[in-house]
C-alpha positions in Angstrom: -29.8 -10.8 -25.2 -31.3 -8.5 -22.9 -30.5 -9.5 -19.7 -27.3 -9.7 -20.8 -26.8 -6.1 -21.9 -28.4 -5.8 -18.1 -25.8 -7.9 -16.4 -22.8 -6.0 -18.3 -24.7 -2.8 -17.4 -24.7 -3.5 -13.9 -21.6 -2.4 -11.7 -19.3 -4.9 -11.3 -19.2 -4.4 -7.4 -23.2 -4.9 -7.5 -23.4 -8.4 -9.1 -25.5 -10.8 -7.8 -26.6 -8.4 -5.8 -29.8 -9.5 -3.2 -32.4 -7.8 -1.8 -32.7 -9.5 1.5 -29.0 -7.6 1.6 -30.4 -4.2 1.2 -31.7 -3.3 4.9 -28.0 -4.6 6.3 -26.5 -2.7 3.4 -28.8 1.0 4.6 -27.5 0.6 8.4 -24.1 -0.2 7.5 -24.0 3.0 5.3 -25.6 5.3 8.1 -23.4 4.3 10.6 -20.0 4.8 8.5 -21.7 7.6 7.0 -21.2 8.8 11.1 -18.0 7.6 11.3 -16.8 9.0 8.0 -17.9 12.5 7.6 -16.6 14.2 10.5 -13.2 11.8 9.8 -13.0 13.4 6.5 -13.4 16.7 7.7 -10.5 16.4 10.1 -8.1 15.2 6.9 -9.1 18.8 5.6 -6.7 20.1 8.8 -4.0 17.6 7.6 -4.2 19.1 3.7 -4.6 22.3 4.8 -7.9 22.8 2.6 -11.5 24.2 3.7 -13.4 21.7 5.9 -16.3 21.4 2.6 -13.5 19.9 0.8 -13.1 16.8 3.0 -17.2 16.2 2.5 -16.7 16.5 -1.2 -14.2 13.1 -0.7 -17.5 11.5 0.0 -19.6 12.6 -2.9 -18.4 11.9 -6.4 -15.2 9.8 -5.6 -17.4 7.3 -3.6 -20.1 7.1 -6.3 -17.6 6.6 -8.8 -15.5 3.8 -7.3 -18.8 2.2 -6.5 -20.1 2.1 -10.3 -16.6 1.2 -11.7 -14.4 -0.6 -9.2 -14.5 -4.8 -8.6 -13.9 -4.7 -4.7 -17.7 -5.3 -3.0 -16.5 -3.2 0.5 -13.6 -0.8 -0.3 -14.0 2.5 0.5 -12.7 5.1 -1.3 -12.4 8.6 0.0 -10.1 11.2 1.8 -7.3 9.3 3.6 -4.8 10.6 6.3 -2.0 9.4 4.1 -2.5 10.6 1.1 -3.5 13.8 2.5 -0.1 14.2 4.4 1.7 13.1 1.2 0.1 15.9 -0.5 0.0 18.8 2.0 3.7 18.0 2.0 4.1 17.6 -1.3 3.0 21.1 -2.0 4.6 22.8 0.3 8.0 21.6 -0.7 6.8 22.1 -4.3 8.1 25.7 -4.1 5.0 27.2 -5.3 4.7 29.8 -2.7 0.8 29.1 -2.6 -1.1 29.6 1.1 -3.0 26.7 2.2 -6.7 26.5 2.3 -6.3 29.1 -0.6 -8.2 28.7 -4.2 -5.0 28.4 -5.7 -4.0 25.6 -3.4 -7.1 24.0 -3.6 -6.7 24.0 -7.0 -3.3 22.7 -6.9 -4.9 20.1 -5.0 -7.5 19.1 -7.9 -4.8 19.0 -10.3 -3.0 16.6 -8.3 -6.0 14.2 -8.2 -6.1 14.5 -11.7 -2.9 13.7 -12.5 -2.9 10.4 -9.8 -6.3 9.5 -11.6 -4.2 10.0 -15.0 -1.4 7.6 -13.8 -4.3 4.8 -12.4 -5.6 4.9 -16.0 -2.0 4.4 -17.8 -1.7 1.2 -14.9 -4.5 0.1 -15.6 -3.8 -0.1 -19.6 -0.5 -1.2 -18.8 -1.8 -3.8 -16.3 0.4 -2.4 -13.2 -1.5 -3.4 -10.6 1.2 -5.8 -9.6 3.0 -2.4 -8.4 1.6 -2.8 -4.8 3.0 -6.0 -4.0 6.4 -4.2 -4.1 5.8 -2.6 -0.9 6.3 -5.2 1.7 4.1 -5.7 4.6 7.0 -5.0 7.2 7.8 -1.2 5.1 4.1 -0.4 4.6 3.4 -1.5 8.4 6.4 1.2 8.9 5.1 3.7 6.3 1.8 3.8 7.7 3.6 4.3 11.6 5.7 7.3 10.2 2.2 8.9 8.4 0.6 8.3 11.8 3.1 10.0 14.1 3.1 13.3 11.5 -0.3 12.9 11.4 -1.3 13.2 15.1 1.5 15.3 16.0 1.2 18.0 13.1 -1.9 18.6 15.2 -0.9 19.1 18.4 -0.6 23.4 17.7 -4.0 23.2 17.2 -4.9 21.2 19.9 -2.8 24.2 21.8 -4.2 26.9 19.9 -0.4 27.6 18.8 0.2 28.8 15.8 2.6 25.9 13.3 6.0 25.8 13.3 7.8 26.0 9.8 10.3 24.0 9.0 11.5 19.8 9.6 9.3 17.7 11.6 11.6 18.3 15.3 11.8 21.9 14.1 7.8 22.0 14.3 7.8 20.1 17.1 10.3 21.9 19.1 8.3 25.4 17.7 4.6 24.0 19.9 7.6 22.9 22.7 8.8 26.6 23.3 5.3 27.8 22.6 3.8 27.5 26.1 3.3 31.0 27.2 0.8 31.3 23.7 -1.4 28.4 24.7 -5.2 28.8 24.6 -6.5 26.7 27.9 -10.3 26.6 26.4 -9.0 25.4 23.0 -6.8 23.0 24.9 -10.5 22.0 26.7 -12.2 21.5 23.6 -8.9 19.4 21.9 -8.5 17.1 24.9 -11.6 16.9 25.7 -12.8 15.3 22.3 -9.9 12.7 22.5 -10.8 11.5 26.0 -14.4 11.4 24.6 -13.7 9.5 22.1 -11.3 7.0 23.6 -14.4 7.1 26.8 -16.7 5.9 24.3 -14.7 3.3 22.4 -14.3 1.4 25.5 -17.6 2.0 26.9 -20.0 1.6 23.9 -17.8 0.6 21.0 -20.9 0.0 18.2 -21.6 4.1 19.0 -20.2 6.7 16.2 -18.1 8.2 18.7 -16.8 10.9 16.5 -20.4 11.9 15.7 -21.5 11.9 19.2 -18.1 14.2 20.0 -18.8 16.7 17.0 -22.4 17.0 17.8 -21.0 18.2 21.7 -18.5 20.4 20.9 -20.9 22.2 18.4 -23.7 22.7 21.5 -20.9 23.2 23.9 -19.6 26.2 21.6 -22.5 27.7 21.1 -23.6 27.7 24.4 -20.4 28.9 26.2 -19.8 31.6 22.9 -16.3 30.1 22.8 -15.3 32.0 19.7 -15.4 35.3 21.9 -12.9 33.7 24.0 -10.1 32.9 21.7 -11.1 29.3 20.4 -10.9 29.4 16.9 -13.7 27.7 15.0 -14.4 26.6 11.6 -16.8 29.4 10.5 -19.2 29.8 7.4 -18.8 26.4 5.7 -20.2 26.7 2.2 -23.1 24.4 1.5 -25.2 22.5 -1.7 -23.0 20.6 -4.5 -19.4 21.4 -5.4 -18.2 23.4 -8.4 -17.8 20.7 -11.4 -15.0 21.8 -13.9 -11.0 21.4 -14.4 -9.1 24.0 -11.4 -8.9 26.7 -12.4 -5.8 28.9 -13.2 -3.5 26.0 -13.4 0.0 26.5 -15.2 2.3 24.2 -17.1 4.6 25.0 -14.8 2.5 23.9 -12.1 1.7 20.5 -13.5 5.3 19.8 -13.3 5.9 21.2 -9.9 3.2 18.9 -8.3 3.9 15.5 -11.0 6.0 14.1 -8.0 3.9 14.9 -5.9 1.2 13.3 -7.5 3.2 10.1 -8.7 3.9 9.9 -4.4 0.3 9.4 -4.1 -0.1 7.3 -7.1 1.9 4.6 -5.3 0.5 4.9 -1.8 -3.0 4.6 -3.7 -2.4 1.5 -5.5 -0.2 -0.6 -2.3 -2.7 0.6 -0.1 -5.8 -0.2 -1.9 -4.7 -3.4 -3.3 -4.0 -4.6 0.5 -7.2 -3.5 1.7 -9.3 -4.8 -1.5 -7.9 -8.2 -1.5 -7.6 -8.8 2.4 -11.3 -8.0 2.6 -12.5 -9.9 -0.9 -10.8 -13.1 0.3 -12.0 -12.9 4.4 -15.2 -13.2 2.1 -14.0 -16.0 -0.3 -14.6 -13.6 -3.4 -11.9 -13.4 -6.3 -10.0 -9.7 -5.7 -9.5 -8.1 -9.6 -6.6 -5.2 -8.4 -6.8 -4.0 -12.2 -10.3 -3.6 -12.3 -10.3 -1.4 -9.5 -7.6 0.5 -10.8 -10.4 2.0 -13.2 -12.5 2.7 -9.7 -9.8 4.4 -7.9 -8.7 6.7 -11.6 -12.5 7.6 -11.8 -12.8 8.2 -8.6 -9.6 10.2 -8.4 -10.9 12.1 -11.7 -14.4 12.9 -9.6 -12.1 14.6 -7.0 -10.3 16.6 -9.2 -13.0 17.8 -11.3 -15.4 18.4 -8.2 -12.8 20.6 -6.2 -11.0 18.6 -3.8 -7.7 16.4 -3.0 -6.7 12.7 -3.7 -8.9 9.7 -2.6 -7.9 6.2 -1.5 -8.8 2.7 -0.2 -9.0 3.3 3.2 -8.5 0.3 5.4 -10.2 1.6 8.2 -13.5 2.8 7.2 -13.9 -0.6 5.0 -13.2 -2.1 8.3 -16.0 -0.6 9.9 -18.0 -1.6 6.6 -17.3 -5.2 7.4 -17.9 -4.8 11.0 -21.4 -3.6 10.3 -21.9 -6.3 8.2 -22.1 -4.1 4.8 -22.3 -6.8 1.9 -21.9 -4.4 -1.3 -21.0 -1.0 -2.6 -24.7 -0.3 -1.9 -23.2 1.1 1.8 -21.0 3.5 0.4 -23.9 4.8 -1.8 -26.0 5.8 1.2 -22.9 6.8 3.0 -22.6 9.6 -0.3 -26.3 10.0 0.2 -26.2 11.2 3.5 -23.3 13.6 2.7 -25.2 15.2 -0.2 -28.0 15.9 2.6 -25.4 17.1 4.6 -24.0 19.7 1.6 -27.5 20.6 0.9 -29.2 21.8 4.3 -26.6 20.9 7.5 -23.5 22.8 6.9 -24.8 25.9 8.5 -24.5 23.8 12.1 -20.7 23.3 11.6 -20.2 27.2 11.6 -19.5 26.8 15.8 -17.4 23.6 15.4 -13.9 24.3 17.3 -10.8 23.6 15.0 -9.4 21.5 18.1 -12.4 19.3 17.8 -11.7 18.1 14.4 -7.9 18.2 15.6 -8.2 16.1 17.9 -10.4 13.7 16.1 -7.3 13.1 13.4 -4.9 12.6 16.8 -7.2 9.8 17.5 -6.9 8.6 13.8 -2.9 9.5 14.2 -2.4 7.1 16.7 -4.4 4.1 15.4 -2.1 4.3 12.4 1.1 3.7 14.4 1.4 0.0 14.8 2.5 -1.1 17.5 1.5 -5.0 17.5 2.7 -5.2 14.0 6.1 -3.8 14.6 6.5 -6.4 17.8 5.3 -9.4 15.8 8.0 -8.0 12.5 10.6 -7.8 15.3 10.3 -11.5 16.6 9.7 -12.9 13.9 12.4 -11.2 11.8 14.8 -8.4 13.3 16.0 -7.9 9.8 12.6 -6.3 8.3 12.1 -4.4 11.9 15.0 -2.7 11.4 13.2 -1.7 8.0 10.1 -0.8 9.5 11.5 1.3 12.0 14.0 3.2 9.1 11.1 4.1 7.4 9.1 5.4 10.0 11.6 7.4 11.2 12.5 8.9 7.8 8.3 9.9 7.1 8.6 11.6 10.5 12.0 13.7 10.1 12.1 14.1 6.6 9.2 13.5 5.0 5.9 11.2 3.4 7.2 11.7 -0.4 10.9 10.5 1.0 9.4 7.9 3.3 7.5 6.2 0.4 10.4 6.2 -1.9 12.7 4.6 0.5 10.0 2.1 1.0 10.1 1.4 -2.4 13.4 1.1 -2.6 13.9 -0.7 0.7 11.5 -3.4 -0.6 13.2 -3.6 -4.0 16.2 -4.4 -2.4 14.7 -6.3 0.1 13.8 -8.5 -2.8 17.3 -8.3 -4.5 18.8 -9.6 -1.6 16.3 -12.6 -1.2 16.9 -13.6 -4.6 20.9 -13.0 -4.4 21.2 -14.8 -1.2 18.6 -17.7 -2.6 20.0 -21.3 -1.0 21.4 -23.7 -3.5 20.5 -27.6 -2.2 21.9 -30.7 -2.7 19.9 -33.3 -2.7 20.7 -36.6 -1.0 19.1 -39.9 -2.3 17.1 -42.1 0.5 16.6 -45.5 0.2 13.2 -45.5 0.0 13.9 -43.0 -3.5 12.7 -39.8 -1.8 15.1 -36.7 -1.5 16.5 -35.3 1.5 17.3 -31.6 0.7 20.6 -30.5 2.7 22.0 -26.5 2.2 25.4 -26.5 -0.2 28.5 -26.9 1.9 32.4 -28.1 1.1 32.1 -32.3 1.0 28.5 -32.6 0.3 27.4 -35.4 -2.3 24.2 -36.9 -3.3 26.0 -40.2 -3.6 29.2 -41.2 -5.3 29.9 -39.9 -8.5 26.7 -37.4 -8.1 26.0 -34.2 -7.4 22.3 -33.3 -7.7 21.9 -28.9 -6.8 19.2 -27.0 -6.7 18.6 -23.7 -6.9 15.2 -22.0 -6.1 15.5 -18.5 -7.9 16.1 -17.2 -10.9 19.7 -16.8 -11.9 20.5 -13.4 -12.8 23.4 -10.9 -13.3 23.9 -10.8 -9.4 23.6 -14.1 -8.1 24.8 -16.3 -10.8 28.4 -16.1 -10.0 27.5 -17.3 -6.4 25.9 -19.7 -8.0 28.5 -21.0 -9.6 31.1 -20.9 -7.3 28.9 -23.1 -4.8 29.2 -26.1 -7.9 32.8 -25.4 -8.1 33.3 -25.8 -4.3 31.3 -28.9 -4.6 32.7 -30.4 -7.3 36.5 -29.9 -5.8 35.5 -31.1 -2.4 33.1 -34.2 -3.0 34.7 -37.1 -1.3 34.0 -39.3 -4.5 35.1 -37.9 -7.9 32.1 -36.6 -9.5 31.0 -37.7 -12.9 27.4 -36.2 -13.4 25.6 -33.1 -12.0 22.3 -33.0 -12.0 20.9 -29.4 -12.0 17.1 -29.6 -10.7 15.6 -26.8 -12.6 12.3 -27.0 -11.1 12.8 -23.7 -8.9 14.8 -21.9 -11.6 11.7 -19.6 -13.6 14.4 -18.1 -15.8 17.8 -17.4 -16.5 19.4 -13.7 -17.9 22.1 -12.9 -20.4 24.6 -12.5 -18.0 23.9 -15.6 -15.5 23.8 -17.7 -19.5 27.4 -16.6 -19.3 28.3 -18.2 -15.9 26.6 -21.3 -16.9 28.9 -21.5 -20.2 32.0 -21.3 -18.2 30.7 -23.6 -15.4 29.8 -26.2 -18.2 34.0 -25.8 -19.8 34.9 -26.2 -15.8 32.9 -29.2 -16.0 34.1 -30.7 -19.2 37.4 -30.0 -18.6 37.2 -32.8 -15.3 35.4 -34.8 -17.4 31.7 -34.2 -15.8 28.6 -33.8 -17.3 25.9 -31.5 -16.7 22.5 -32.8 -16.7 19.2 -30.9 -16.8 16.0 -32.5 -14.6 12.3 -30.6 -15.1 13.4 -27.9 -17.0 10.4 -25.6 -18.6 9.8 -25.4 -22.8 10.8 -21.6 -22.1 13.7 -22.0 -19.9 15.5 -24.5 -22.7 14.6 -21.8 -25.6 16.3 -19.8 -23.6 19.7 -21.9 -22.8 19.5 -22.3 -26.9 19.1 -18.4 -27.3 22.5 -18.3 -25.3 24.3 -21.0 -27.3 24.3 -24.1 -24.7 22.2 -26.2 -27.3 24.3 -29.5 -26.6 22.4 -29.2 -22.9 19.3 -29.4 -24.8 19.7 -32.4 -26.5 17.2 -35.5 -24.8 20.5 -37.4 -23.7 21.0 -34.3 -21.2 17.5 -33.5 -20.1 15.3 -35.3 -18.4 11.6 -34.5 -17.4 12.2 -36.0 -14.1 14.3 -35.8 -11.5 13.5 -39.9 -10.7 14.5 -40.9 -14.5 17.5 -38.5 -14.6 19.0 -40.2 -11.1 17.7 -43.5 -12.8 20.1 -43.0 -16.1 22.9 -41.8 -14.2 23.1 -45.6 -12.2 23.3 -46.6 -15.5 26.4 -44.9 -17.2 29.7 -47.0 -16.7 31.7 -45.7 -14.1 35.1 -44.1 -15.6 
């Protein structure tokens, strides 16, 4: 009894867990712990929130998804996307709030709140499923668009411009026409850290290059005073543990000015988390349990909001480096919030010299990684069709925004899936000799054999394809070179059948009587006849017209009489 109560006390994520794992599990932590802070402090430029804020991603949130979620390597923390979603989000939310104020950072809370609400209500409602309606093509295009606004909403501060307001080309055209304002030593210090860090991924990949790049621009700064000559750098950064409460001074009014907003993020959360979980659980032939980290990612989205900072998510990228360092359990990520609460407590006084165009520059790098190129050449060979997708979406997160971007994905997918399902081929199936089945697409003067028509239709038969459906019989009927006496519908790829495509089957079965044809159903499912009775077809539920194989139901029809 008591090492059960153990075991169920233990975090799912920590199972099984070995101690010959630990020492693999400390390194992997300490070197995305490298990799992650000064990442997370570079999304704070992409929110628009104090540079603290990003560190706080990687306290509470982390600890919480590690205690609560399923997935043995996802990370969970500040994300490019999500923080572009919201930065946008709130600024659109007409609010009139300056960033990297309390009020926005507040706003910002509440919107983690709110996400970490709606992950609970999935969860209870079992909505993990949500993510698969994103499709691989639209996210691949989703995450392009995101990384394009990323990298270039920095390029101002890379300039030492001030931002544009305004559309995406409006901002861009503002840092375009803004040449004569450019600061040359903050352009050094932006550049400069790209090149770095691109010099050292090629050179000495297993290095933390963004660590190696922060640690020389803070030295570099100090040394050369480059405040006093117009860099502008990220200042007092305030240190030790975060303020725990709700935000404060938060209105009803606001809750309903940032509920897009936060439902936006919601959905980016649960596609993008889902991918990354279950890509990395089954390279590692464990089970992936999307709802049970639905309670990780609201927890962890609750420790955001109640420790002052923005939305979390899976990141793919950082669980990538977890897996590259060979991390084997949440026990990483633990030392990775470890070494930020040492951070909090005694190191923030060194990032008072840290150039803004350091950390902007470190989010160009991220910027760019996001926009996919091999995946949108592979999409486009393989099927122009979901390119064309890809592309639309990217282009629509760039000029009009993440929150519009994600919502034509969603809807782009949805009717991506629609269209799949309304343009589903129906099959007749031609008999062999040898009694095997040679499937052949529906077309005018197709038979299976004389007197036969066996179709198939592999989708389910709703309000918009069953008419189609049905007029592909009809054409096959009138056109079979041999008056038809039995079809055979093979109801092995039909999972279910609405009101409305019910109705198209009732007058396809009088068009069939009426020419003196039976219809016949082969492997139909127990739930699929209760439905046909539900819609009044109960003579095709009878045993003399269905059959539990397709074998015996081409068997009795060689041995009706011909007419």
């Amino acid at each position: 009894m008591t090492d059960r109560l153990a075991a169920t006390l233990v975090p799912r994520s920590l199972r099984g867990y070995q101690r010959g794992w630990l020492g693999a599990d400390v390194l992997a932590g300490l070197t995305l712990a490298a990799i992650a802070i000064p990442e997370v402090m570079g999304y704070t430029s992409i929110s628009r929130t104090p540079v603290v804020t990003g560190l706080y991603t990687l306290l509470l949130p982390l600890v919480a998804f590690a205690l609560f979620g399923a997935s043995k390597l996802l990370v969970v923390s500040g994300d490019s996307a999500t923080a572009a979603i919201l930065a946008s989000g709130l600024a659109g939310a007409g609010l009139a709030v300056q960033p990297d104020s309390p009020r926005w950072v507040a706003l910002c809370s509440a919107t983690a709140l709110l996400c970490g609400g709606l992950l609970i209500l999935a969860r209870l409602l079992r909505l993990g499923f949500i993510g698969d309606f994103l499709s691989a093509s639209v996210l691949v295009g989703f995450l392009t668009g995101v990384g394009v606004q990323v990298a270039t909403s920095q390029i101002p501060t890379v300039l030492g411009v001030t931002k544009g307001d305004g559309n995406w080309i409006q901002q861009q055209w503002h840092w375009l026409t803004s040449w004569d304002a450019v600061s040359w030593a903050t352009v050094g210090f932006g550049l400069g850290t790209v090149a770095l860090i691109m010099m050292l991924r090629w050179l000495a990949p297993k290095l933390p290059a963004s660590i190696i790049v922060v640690a020389v621009a803070i030295v570099t700064a100090t040394l050369t005073h480059a405040a006093q000559h117009g860099v502008g750098v990220v200042g007092a950064v305030q240190g030790g543990l975060p303020h725990l409460g709700l935000p404060g001074g938060i209105r009803f009014g606001d809750v309903t000015a940032i509920a897009s907003t936060a439902l936006t993020c919601f959905t980016i959360v649960i596609a993008q988390s889902a991918a990354t979980s279950r890509s990395f659980a089954m390279k590692h032939g464990d089970r992936p349990d999307v709802n049970r980290d639905l309670i990780g990612l609201a927890v962890a989205n609750l420790g955001a909001g109640f420790s002052g900072t923005f939305v979390v998510n899976g990141s793919p990228t950082k669980t990538k480096v977890l897996d590259e360092q060979h991390g084997r359990t949440q026990v990483a990520n633990l030392v990775v919030a470890a070494v930020t609460l040492l951070v909090l407590l005694f190191l923030t006084g060194l990032l008072r010299n840290l150039p803004h165009a350091v950390l902007a520059g470190i989010v160009v790098v991220i910027g760019v990684q996001l926009v996919d190129l091999p995946g949108l050449r592979r999409i486009y060979h393989r099927r122009r069709i979901e390119f064309a997708v890809a592309v639309a979406t990217a282009v629509t997160v760039c000029v009009v925004g993440v929150g519009a971007g994600i919502v034509l994905a969603l809807v782009l997918s949805l009717a991506e899936v629609i269209q799949r399902e309304y343009r589903a081929p129906t099959y007749v199936l031609g008999i062999r000799a040898d009694g095997g089945y040679d499937y052949d697409v529906a077309a005018p003067g197709k038979q299976s054999e004389p007197g036969l028509l066996v179709v198939r239709f592999d989708a389910e038969l709703f309000f918009a394809n069953a008419s189609r459906f049905v007029d592909r019989v009809e054409a096959l009927v009138d056109t079979a070179p041999d008056p038809v006496r039995w079809v055979i519908l093979d109801c092995a790829g039909i999972p279910d059948i609405d009101s409305s495509a019910g109705l198209n089957l009732v007058s396809m079965i009088d068009y069939l009587h009426a020419r003196s044809i039976h219809l016949v159903l082969a492997r139909p499912d127990t739930d699929l006849l209760h439905t046909l009775g539900n819609y009044g077809m109960t003579e095709l539920i009878t045993p003399q017209y269905v059959y539990d194989d397709l074998d015996t139901a081409v068997a009795a029809f060689h041995g009706t009489p011909a007419a």
